[in-house]
C-alpha positions as CSV (number, residue, x, y, z in Angstrom):
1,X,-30.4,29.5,56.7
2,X,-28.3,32.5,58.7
3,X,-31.0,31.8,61.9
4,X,-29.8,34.9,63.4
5,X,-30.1,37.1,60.4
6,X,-33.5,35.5,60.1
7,X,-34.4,36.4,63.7
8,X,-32.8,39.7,63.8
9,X,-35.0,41.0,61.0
10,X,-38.1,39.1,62.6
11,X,-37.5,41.0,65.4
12,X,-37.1,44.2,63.8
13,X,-40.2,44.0,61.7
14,X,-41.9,43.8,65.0
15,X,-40.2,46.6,67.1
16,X,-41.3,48.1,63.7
17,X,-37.2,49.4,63.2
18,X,-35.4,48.6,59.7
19,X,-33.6,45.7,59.9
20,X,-29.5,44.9,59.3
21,X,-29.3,44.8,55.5
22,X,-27.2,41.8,53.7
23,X,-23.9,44.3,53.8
24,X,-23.1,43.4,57.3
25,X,-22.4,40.2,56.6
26,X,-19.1,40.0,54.7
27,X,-19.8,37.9,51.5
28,X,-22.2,40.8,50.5
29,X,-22.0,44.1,49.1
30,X,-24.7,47.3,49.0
31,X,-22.9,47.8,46.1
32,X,-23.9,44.4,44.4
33,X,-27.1,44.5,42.0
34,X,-28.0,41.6,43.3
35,X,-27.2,40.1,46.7
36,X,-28.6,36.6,47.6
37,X,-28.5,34.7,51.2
38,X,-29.0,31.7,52.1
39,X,-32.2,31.1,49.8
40,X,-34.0,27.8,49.5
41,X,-37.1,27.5,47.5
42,X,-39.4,24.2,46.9
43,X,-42.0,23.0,45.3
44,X,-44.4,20.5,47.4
45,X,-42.0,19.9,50.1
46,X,-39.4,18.7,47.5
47,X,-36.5,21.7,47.8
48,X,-35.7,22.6,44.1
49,X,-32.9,25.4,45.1
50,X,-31.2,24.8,48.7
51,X,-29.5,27.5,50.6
52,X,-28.4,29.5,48.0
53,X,-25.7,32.9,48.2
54,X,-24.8,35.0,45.4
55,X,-23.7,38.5,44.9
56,X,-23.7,39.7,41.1
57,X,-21.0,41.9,40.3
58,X,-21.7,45.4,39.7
59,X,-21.8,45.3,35.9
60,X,-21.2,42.7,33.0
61,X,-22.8,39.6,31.7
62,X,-23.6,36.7,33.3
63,X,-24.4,33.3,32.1
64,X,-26.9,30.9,34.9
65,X,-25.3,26.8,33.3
66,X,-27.0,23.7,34.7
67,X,-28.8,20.7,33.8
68,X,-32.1,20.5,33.2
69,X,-34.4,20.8,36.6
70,X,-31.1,22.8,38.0
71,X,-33.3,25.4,39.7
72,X,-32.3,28.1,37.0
73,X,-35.4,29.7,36.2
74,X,-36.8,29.1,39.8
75,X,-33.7,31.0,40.8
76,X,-34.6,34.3,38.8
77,X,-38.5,34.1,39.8
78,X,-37.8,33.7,43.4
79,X,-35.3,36.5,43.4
80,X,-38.3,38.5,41.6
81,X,-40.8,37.1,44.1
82,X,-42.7,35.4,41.5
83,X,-42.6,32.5,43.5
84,X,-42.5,32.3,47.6
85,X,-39.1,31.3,49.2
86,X,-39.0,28.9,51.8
87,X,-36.1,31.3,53.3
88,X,-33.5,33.6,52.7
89,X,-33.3,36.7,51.6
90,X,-33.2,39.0,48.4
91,X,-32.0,42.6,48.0
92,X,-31.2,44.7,45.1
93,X,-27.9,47.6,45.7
94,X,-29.0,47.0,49.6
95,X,-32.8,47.1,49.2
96,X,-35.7,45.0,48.9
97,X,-37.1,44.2,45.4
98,X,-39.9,46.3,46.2
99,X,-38.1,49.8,46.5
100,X,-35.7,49.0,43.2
101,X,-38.4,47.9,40.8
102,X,-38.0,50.0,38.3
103,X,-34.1,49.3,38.2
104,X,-35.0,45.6,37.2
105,X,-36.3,44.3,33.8
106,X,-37.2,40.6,33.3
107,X,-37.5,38.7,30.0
108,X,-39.3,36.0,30.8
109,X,-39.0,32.4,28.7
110,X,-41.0,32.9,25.4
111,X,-43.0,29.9,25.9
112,X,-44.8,31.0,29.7
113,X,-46.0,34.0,27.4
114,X,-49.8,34.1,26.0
115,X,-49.5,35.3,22.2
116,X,-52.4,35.6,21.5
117,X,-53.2,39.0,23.4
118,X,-54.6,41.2,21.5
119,X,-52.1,43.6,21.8
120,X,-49.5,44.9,18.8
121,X,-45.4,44.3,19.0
122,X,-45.1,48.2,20.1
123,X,-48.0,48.3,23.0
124,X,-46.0,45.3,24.4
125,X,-43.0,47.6,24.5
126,X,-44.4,50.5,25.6
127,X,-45.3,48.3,28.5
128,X,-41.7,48.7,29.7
129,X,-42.3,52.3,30.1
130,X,-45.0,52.0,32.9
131,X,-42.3,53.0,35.7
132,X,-42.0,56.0,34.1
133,X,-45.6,56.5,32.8
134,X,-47.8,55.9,35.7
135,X,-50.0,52.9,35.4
136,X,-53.8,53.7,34.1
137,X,-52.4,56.9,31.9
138,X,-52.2,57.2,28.4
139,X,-48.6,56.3,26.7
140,X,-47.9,59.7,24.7
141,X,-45.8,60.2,21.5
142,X,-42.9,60.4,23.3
143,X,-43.1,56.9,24.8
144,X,-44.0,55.7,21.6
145,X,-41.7,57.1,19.9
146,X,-39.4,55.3,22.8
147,X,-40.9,52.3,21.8
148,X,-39.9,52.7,18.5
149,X,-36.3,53.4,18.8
150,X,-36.3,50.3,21.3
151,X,-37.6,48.1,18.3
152,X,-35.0,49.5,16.1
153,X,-32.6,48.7,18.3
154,X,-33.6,45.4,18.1
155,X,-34.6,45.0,14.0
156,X,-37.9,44.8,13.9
157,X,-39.2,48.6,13.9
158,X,-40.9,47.4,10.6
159,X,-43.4,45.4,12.9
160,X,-44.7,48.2,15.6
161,X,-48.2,47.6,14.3
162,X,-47.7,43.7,14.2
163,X,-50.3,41.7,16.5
164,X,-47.8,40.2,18.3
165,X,-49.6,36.4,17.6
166,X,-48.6,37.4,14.4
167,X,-45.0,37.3,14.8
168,X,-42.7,34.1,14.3
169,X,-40.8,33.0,17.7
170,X,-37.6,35.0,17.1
171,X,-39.5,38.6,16.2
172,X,-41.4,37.9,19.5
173,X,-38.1,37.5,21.3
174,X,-37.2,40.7,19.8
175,X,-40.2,42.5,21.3
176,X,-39.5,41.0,24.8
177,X,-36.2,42.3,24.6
178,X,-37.2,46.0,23.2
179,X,-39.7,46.0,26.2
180,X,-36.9,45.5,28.8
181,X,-34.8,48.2,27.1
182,X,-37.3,50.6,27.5
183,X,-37.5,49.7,30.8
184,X,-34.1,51.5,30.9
185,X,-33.3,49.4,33.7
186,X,-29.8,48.7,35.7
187,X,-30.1,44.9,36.0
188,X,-31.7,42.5,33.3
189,X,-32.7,39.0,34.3
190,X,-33.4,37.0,31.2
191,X,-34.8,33.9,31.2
192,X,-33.4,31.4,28.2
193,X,-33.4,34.4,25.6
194,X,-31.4,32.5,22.8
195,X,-34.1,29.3,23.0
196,X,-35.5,28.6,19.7
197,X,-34.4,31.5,17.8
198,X,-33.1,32.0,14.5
199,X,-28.8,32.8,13.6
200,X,-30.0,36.4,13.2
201,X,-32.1,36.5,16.5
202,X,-29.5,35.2,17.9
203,X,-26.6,38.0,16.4
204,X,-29.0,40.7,17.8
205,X,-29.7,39.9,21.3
206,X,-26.0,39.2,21.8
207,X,-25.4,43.0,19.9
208,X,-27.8,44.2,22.3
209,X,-26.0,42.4,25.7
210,X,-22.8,43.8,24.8
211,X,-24.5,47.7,24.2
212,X,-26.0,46.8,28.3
213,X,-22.6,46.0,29.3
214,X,-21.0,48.9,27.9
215,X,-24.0,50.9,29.6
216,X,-22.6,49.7,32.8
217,X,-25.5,47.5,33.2
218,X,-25.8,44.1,34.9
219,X,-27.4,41.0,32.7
220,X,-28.2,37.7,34.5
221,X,-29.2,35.1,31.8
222,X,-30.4,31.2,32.4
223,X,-28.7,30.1,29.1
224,X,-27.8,26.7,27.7
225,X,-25.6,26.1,25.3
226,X,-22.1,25.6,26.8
227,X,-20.4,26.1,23.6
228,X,-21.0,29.9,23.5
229,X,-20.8,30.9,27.5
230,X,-17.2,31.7,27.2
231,X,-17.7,34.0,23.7
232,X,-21.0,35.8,25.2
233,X,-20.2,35.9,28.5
234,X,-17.9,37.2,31.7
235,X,-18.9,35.4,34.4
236,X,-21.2,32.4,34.9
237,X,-23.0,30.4,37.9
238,X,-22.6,27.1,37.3
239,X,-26.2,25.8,39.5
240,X,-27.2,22.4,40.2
241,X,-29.7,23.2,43.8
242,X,-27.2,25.0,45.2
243,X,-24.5,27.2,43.3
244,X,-21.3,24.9,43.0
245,X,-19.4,28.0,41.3
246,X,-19.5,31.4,40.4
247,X,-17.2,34.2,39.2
248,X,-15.3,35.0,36.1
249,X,-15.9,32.4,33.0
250,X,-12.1,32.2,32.9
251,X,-11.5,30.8,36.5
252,X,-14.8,29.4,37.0
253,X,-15.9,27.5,34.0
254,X,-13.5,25.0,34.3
255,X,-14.2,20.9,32.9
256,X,-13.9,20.2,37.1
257,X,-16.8,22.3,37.5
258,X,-18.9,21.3,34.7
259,X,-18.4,18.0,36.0
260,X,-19.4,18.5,39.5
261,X,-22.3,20.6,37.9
262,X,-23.8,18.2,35.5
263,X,-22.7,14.7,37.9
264,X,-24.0,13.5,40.8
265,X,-27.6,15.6,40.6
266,X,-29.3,12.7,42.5
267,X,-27.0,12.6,45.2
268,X,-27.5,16.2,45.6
269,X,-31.5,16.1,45.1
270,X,-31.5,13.2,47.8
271,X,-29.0,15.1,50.5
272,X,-31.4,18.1,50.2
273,X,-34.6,16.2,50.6
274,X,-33.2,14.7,53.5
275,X,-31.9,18.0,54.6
276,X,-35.1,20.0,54.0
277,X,-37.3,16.7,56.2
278,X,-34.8,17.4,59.2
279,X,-35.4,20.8,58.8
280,X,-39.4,20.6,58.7
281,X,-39.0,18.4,61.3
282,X,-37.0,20.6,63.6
283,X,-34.1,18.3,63.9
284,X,-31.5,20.8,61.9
């Protein structure tokens, strides 16, 4: 961790003064979506994602590749502070999550989802309109009819009225997706959204990342099928604890890469234990 970034925004929280935002240090941006520093994140004392920087670029699609326990989902929920970081820190265009909500949808993974709600494919939608509806106040035609046009968007307007237990895996995809469109947001973080889903699942969420891009918007997807990063994608962070590359697929996704990605994770997962002990322990 950047100790005196850490203790130069200790000390501003304090003296109750903003502190120096991640564009004074020169591998981030304001203008970056998403700007990452120095991040580490564990789970009981056992560092799952070590000292992690990132800066997303300022619009395309971008594939998260690693093997399995990689620290690719864990990546995305501490960046959303669904789960506590053991440092670092997180802004969005210069900014703490906090102040850029709305400009952030999430698709979570299918499988962390309870079904059996009892709540129908469009309410779920409509959900993504809550930034712009006010929580505890009615959704009104227009949002609805919002809703709708989202679900269109994604094939399945035929199923607004659809309890969404109902639905097979893939048209339950599709209504996570319409909900972060509605969201209208500027960066989408998607957690594993081709996972389990049929050919024709598949065709639309990929018709729909392309429409986002086009949009100017930033997508960040955990994805893992190698075989299609370089035909959905533009750039990719190949993760394994910490990120070994990023940028452009053409540059970055490269068989020395993979191979450094997917080799040697328990070398890596023992360094960073050791690493993480020392640190507890004050020694480093």
């Amino acid at each position: 961790m950047d100790r005196a970034v850490g203790a130069d925004a200790a000390d501003a929280g304090r003296r109750g003064t903003p502190s120096r935002g991640l564009d004074t240090l020169p591998e981030h941006s304001r203008g970056s979506p998403l700007s990452v520093h120095a991040m580490t994140v564990a789970y009981r004392r056992k560092p799952v994602l070590w000292d992690v920087d990132y800066d997303a670029p300022r619009s395309g699609l971008v594939a998260i590749v690693g093997p399995n326990g990689a620290g690719k989902s864990t990546f995305i929920k501490a960046c959303l502070g669904l789960i506590p970081k053991v440092s670092g820190r997180v802004e969005f265009w210069g900014r703490p999550y906090r102040e850029q909500r709305r400009r952030v949808g999430y698709v979570p993974q299918r499988e962390s989802v309870d079904w059996d709600f009892p709540v129908s494919a469009l309410d779920v939608v409509c959900m993504g309109r809550y930034g712009k509806i006010g929580w505890c106040r009615p959704v009104s035609r227009a949002h609805r009819e919002a809703g709708l046009a989202c679900l269109e968007r994604v094939g399945i307007a035929d199923l607004a009225g659809r309890q969404i237990s109902q639905l097979s895996g893939g048209q339950q995809q599709r209504v996570f997706l319409a909900r972060a469109l509605a969201q209208q947001a500027d960066l989408y973080f998607m957690d594993e959204p081709f996972t389990g889903v049929d050919a024709a699942t598949e065709r639309a969420i990929v018709e729909v990342l392309r429409a986002l891009r086009a949009q100017g918007r930033t997508v960040i997807c955990v994805h893992h099928d190698l075989q299609s990063v370089e035909e959905y994608f533009e750039h990719v962070i190949l993760m394994n604890m910490r990120i070994v590359a990023a940028g452009p697929v053409g540059g970055v996704f490269t068989r020395e890469n993979l191979q450094r990605t997917y080799g040697g994770r328990l070398t890596l997962l023992a360094e960073a234990s050791e690493a993480f002990a020392q640190a507890e322990r004050g020694g480093g």
